[in-house]
PDB file of N, CA, C and O in Angstrom:
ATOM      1  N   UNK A   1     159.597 194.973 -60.025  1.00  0.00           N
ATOM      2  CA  UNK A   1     158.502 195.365 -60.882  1.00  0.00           C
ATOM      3  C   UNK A   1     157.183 194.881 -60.309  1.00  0.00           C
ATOM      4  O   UNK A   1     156.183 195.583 -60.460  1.00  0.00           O
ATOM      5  N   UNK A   2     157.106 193.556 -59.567  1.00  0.00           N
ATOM      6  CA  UNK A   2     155.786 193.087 -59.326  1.00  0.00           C
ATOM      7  C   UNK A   2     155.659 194.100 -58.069  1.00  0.00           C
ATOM      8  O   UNK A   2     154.644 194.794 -58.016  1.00  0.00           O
ATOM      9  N   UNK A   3     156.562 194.209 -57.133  1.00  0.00           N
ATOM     10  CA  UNK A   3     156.524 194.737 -56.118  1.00  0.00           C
ATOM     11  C   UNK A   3     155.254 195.910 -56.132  1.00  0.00           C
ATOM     12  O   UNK A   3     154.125 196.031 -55.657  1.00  0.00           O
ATOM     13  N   UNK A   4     156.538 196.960 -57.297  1.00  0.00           N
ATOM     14  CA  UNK A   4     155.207 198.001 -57.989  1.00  0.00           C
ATOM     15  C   UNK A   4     154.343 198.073 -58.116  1.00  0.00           C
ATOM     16  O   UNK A   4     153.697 199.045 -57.725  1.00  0.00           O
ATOM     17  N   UNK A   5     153.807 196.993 -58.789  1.00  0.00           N
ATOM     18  CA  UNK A   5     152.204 196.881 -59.835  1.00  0.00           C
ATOM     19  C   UNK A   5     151.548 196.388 -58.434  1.00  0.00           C
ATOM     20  O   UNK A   5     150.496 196.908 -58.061  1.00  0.00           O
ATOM     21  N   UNK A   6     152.113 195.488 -57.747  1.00  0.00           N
ATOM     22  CA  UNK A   6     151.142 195.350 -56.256  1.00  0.00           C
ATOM     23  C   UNK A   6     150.907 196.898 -55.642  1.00  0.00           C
ATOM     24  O   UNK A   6     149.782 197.384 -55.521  1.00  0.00           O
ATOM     25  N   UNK A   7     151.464 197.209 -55.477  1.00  0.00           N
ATOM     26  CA  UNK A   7     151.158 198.651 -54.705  1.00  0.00           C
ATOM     27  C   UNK A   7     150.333 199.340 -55.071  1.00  0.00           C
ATOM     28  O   UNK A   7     149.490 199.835 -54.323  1.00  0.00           O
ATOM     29  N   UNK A   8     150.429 199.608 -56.890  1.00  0.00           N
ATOM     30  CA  UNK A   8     149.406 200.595 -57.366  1.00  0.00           C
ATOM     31  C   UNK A   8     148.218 199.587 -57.204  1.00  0.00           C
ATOM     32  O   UNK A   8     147.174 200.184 -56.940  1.00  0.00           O
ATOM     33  N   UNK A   9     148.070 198.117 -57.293  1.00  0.00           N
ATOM     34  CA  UNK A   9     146.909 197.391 -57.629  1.00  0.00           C
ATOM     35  C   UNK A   9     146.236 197.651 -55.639  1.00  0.00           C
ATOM     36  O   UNK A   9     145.126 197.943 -55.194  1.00  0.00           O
ATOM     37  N   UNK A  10     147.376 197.400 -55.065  1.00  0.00           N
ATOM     38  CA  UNK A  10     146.364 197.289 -53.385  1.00  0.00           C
ATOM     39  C   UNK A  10     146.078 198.557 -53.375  1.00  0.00           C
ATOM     40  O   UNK A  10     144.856 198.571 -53.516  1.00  0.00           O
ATOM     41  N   UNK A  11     146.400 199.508 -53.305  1.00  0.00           N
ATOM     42  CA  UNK A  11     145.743 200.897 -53.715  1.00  0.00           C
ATOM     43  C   UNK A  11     144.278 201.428 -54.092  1.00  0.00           C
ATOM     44  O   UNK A  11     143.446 202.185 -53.593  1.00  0.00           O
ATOM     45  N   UNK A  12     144.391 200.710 -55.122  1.00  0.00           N
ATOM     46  CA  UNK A  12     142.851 200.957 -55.930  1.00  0.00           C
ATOM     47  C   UNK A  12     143.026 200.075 -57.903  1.00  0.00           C
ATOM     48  O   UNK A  12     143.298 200.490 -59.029  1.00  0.00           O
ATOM     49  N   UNK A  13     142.573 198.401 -57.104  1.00  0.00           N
ATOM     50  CA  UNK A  13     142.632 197.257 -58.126  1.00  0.00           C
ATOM     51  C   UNK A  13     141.630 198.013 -59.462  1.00  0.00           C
ATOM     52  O   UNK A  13     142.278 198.042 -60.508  1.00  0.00           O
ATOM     53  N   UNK A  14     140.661 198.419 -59.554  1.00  0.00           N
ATOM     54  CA  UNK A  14     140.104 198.671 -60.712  1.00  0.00           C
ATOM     55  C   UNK A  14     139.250 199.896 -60.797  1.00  0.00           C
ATOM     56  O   UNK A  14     138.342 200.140 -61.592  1.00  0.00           O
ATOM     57  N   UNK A  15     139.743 200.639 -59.784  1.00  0.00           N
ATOM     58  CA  UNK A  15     139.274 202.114 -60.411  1.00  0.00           C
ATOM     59  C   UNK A  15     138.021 202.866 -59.204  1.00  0.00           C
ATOM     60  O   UNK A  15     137.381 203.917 -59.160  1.00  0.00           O
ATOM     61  N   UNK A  16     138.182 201.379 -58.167  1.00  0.00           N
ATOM     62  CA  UNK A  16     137.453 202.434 -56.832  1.00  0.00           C
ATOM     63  C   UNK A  16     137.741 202.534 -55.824  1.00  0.00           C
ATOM     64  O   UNK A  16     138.893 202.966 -55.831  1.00  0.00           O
ATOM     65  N   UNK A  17     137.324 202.368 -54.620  1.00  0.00           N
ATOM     66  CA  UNK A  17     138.119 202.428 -52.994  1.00  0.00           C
ATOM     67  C   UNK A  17     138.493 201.063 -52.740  1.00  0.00           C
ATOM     68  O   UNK A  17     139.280 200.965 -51.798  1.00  0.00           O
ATOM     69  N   UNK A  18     138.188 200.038 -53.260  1.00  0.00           N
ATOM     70  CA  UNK A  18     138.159 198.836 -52.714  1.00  0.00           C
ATOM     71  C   UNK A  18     139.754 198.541 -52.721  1.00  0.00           C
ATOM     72  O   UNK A  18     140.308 198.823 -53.783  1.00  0.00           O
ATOM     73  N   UNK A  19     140.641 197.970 -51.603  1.00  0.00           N
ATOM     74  CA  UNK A  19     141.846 197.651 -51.811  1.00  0.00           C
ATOM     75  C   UNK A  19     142.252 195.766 -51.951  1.00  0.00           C
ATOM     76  O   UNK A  19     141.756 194.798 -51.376  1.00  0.00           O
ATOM     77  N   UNK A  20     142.921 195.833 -52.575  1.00  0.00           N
ATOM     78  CA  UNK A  20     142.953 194.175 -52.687  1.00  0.00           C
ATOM     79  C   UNK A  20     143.291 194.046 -53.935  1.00  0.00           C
ATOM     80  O   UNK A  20     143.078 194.847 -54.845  1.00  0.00           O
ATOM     81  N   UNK A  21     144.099 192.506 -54.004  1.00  0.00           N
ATOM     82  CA  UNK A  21     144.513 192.136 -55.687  1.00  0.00           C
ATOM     83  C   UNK A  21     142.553 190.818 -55.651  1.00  0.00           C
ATOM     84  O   UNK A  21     141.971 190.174 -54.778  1.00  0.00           O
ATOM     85  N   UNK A  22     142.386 191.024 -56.731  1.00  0.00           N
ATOM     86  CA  UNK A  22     141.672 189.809 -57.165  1.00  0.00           C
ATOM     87  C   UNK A  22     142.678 188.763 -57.904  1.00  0.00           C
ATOM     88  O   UNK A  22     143.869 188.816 -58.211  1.00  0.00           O
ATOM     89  N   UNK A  23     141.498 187.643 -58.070  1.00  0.00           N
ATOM     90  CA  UNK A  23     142.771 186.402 -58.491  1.00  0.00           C
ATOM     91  C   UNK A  23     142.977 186.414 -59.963  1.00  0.00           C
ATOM     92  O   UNK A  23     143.436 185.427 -60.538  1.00  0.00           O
ATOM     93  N   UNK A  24     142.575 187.754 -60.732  1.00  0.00           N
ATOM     94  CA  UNK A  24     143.158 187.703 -61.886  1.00  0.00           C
ATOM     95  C   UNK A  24     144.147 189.042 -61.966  1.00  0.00           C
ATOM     96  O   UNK A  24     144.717 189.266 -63.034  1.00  0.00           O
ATOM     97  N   UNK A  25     144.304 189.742 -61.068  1.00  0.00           N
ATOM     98  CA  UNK A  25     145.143 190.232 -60.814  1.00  0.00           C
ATOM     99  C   UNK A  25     146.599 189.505 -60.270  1.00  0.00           C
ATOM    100  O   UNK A  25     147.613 189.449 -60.966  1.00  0.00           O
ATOM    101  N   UNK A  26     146.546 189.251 -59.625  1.00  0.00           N
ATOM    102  CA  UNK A  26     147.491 188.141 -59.332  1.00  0.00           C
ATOM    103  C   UNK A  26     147.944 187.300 -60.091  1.00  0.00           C
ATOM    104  O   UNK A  26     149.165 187.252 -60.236  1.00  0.00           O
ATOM    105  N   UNK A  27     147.197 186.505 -60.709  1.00  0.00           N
ATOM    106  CA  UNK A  27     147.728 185.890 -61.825  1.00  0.00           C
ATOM    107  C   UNK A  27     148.227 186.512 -63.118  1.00  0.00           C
ATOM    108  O   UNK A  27     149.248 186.055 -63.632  1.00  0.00           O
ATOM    109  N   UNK A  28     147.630 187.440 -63.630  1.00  0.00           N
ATOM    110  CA  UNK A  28     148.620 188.574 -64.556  1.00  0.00           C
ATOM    111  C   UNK A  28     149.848 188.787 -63.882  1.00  0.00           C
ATOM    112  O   UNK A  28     150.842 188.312 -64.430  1.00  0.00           O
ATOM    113  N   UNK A  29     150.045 189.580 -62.496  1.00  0.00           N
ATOM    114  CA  UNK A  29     151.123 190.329 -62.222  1.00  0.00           C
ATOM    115  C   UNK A  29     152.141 189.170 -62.243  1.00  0.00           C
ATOM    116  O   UNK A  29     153.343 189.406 -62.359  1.00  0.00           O
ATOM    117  N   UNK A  30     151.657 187.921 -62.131  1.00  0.00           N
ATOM    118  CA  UNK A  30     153.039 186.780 -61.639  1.00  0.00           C
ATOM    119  C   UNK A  30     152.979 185.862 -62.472  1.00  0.00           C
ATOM    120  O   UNK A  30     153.740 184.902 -62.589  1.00  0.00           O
ATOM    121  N   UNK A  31     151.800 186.211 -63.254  1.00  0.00           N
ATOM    122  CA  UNK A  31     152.143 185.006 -64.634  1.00  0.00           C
ATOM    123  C   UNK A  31     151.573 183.195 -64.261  1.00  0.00           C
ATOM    124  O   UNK A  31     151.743 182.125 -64.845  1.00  0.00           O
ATOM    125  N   UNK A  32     150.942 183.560 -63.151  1.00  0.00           N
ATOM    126  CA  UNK A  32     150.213 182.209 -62.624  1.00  0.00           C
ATOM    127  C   UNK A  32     148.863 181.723 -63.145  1.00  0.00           C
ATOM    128  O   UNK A  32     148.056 182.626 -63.366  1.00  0.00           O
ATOM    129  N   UNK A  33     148.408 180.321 -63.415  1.00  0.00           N
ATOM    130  CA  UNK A  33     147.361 179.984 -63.666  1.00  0.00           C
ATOM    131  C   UNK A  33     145.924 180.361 -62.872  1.00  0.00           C
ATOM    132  O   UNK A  33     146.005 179.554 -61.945  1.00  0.00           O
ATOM    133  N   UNK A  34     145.277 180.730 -62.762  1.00  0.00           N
ATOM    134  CA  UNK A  34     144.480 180.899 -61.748  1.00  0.00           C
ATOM    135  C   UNK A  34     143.656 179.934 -60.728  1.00  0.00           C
ATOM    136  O   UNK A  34     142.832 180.249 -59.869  1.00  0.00           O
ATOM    137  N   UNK A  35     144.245 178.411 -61.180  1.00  0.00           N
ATOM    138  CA  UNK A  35     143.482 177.440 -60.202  1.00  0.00           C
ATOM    139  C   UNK A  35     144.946 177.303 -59.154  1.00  0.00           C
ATOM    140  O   UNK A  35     145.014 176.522 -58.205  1.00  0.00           O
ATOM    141  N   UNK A  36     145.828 178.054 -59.492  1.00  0.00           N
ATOM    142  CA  UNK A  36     147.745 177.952 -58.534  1.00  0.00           C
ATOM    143  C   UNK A  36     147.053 179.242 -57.765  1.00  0.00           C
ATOM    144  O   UNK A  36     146.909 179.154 -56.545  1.00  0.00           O
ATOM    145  N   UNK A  37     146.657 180.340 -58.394  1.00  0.00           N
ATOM    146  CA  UNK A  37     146.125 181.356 -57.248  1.00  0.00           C
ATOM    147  C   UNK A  37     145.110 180.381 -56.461  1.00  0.00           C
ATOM    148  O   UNK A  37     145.678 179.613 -55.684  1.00  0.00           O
ATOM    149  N   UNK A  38     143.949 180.297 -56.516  1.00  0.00           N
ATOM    150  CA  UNK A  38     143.388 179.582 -55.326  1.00  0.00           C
ATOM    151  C   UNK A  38     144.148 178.629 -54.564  1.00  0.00           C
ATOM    152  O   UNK A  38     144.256 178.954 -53.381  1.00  0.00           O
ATOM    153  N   UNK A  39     144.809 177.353 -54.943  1.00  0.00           N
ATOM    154  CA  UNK A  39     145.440 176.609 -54.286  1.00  0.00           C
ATOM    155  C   UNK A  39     146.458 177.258 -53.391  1.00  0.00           C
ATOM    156  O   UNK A  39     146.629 176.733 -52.290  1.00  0.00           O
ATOM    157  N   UNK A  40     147.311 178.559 -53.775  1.00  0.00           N
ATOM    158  CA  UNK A  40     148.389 179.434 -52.860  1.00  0.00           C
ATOM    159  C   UNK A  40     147.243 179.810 -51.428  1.00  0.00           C
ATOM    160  O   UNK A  40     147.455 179.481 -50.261  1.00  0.00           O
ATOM    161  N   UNK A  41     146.093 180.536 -51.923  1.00  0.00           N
ATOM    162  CA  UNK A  41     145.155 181.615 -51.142  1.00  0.00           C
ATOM    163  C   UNK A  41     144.587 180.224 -50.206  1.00  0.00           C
ATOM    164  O   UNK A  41     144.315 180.316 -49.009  1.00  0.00           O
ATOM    165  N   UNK A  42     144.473 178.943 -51.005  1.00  0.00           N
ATOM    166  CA  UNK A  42     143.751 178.013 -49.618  1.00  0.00           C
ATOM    167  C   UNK A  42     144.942 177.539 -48.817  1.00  0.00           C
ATOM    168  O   UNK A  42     144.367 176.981 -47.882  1.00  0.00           O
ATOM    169  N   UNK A  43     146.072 177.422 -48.618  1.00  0.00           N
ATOM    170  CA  UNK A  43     147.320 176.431 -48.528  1.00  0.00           C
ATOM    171  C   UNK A  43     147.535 177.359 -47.926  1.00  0.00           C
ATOM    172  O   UNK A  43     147.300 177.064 -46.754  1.00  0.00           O
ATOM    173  N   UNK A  44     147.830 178.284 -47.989  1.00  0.00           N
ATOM    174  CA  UNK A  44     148.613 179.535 -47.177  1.00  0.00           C
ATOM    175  C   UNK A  44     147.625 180.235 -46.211  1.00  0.00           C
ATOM    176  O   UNK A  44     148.186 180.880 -45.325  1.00  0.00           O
ATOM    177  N   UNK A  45     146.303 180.244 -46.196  1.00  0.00           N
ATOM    178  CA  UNK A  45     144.883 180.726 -45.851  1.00  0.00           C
ATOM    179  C   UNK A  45     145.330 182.242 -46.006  1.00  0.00           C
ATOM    180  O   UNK A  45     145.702 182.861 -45.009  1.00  0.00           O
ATOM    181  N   UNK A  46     145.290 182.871 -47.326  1.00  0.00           N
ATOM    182  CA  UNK A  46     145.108 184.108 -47.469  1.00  0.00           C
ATOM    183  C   UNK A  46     143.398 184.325 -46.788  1.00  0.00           C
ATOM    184  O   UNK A  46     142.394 183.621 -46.900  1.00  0.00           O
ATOM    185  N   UNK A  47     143.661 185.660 -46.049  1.00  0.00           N
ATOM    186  CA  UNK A  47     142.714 186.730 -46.077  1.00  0.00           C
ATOM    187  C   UNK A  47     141.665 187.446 -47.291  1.00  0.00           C
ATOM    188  O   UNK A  47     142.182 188.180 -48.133  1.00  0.00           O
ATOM    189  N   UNK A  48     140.606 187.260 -47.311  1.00  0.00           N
ATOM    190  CA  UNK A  48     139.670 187.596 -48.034  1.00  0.00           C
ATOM    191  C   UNK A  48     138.491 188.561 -48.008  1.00  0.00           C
ATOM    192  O   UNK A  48     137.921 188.536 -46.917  1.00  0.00           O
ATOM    193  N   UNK A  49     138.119 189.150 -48.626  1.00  0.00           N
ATOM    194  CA  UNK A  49     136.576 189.790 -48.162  1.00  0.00           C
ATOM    195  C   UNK A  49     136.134 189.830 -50.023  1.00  0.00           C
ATOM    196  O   UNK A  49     136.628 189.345 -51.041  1.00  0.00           O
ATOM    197  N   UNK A  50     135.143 190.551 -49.753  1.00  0.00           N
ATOM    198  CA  UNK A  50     134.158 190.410 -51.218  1.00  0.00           C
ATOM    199  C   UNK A  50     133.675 191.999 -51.470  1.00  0.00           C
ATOM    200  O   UNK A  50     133.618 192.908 -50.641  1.00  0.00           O
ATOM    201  N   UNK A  51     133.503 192.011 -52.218  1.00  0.00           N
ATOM    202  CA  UNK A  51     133.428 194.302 -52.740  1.00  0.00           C
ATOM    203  C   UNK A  51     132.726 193.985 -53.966  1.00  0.00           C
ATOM    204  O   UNK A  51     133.211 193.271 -54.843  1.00  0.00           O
ATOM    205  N   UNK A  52     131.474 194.573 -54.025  1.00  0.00           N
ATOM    206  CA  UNK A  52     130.870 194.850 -55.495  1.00  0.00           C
ATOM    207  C   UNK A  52     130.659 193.048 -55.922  1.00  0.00           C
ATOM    208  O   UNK A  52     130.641 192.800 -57.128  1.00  0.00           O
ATOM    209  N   UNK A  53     130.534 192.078 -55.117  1.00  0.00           N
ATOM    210  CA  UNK A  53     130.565 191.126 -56.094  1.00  0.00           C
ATOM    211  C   UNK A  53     131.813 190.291 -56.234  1.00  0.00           C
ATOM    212  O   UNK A  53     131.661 189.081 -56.401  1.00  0.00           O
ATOM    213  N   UNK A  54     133.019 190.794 -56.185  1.00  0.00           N
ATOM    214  CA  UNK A  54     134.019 190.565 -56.161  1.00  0.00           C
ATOM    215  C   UNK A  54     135.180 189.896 -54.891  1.00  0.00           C
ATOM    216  O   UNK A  54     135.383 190.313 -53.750  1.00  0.00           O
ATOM    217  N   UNK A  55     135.753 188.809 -55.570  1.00  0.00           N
ATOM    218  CA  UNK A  55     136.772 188.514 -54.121  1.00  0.00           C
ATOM    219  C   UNK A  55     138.233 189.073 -54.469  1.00  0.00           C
ATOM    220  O   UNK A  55     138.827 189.010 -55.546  1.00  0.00           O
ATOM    221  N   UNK A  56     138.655 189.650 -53.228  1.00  0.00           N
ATOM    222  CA  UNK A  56     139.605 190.513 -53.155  1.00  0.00           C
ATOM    223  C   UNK A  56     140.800 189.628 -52.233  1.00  0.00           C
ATOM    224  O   UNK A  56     140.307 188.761 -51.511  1.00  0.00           O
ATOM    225  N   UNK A  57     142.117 189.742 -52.191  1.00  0.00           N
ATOM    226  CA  UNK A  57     142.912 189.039 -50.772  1.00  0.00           C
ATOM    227  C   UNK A  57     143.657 189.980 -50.500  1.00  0.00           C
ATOM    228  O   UNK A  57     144.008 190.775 -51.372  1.00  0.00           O
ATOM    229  N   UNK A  58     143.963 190.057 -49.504  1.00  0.00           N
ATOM    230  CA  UNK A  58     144.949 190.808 -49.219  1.00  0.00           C
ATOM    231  C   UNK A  58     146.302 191.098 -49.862  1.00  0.00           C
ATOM    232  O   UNK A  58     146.830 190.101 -50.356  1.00  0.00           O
ATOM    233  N   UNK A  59     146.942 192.177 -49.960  1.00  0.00           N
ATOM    234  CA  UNK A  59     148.247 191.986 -50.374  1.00  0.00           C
ATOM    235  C   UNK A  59     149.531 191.924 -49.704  1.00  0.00           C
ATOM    236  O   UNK A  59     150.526 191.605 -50.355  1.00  0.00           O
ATOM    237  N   UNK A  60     149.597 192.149 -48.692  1.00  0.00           N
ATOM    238  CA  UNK A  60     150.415 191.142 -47.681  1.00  0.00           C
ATOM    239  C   UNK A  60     150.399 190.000 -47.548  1.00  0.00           C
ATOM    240  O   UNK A  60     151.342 189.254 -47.814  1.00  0.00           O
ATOM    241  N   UNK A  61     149.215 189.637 -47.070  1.00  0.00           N
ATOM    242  CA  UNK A  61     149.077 188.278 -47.512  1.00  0.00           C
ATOM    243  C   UNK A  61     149.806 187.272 -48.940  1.00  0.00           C
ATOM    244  O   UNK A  61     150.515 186.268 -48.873  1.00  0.00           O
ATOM    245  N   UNK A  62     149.396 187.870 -49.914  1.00  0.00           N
ATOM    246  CA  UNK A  62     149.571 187.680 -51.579  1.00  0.00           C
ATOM    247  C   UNK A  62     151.351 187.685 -51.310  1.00  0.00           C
ATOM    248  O   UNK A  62     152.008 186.650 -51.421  1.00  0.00           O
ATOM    249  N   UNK A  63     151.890 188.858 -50.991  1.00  0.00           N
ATOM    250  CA  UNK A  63     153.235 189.289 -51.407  1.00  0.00           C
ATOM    251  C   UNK A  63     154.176 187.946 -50.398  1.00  0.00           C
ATOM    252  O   UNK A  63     155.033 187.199 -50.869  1.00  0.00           O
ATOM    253  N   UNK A  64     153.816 187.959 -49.325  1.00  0.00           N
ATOM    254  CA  UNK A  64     154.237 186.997 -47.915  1.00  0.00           C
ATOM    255  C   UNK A  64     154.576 185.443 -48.657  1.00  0.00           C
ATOM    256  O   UNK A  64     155.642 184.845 -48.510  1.00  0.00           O
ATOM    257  N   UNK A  65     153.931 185.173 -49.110  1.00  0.00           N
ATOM    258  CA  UNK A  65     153.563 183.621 -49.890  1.00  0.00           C
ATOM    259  C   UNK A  65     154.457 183.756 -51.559  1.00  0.00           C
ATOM    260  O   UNK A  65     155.118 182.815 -51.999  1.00  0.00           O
ATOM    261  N   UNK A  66     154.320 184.898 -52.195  1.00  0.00           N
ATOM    262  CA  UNK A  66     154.659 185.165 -53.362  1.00  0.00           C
ATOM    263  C   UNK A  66     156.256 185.346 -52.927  1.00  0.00           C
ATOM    264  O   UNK A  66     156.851 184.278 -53.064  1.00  0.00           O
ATOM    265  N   UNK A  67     157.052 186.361 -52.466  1.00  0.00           N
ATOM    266  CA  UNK A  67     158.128 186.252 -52.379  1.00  0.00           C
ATOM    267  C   UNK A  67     159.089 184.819 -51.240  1.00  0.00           C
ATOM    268  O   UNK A  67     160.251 184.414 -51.207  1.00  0.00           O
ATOM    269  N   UNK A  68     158.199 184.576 -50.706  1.00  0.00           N
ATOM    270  CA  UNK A  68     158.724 183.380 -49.802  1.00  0.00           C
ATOM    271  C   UNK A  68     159.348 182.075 -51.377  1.00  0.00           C
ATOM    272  O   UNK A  68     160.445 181.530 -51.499  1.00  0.00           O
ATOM    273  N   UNK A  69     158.298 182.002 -52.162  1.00  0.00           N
ATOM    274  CA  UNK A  69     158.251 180.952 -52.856  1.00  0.00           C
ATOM    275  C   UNK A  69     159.687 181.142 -54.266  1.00  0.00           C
ATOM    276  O   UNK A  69     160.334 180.295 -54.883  1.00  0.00           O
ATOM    277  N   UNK A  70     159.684 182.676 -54.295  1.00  0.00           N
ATOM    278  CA  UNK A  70     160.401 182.982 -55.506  1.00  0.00           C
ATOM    279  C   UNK A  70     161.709 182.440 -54.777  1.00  0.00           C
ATOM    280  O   UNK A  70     162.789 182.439 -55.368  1.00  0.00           O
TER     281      UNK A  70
END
């Protein structure tokens, strides 16, 4: 199921071209606190860029670290 919701989210996270989970995306899809998303994204050095204002990570990145841990 998360697998899923990553795909449609790296796709198009909130409705424009930009691809990437943000860290409240991430934390919805996996049920994580959002100071455990930053600590994963610094510890693991996820990939980042910024869109509209916004920080985005990769989802390879995200999924790589996320299923390693499950």
């Amino acid at each position: 199921m998360a697998a899923t919701a990553v795909g449609a989210l790296a796709a198009n996270p909130h409705g424009d071209a930009v691809g990437g989970l943000s860290v409240s995306d991430i934390a919805t899809i996996w049920q994580l606190p959002k100071g455990t998303v930053y600590w994963l994204a610094s510890k693991h050095s996820w990939r980042r860029y910024r869109a509209s204002g916004r920080a985005y990570y990769h989802a390879e990145d995200v999924m790589d670290t996320i299923t390693a841990t499950d």
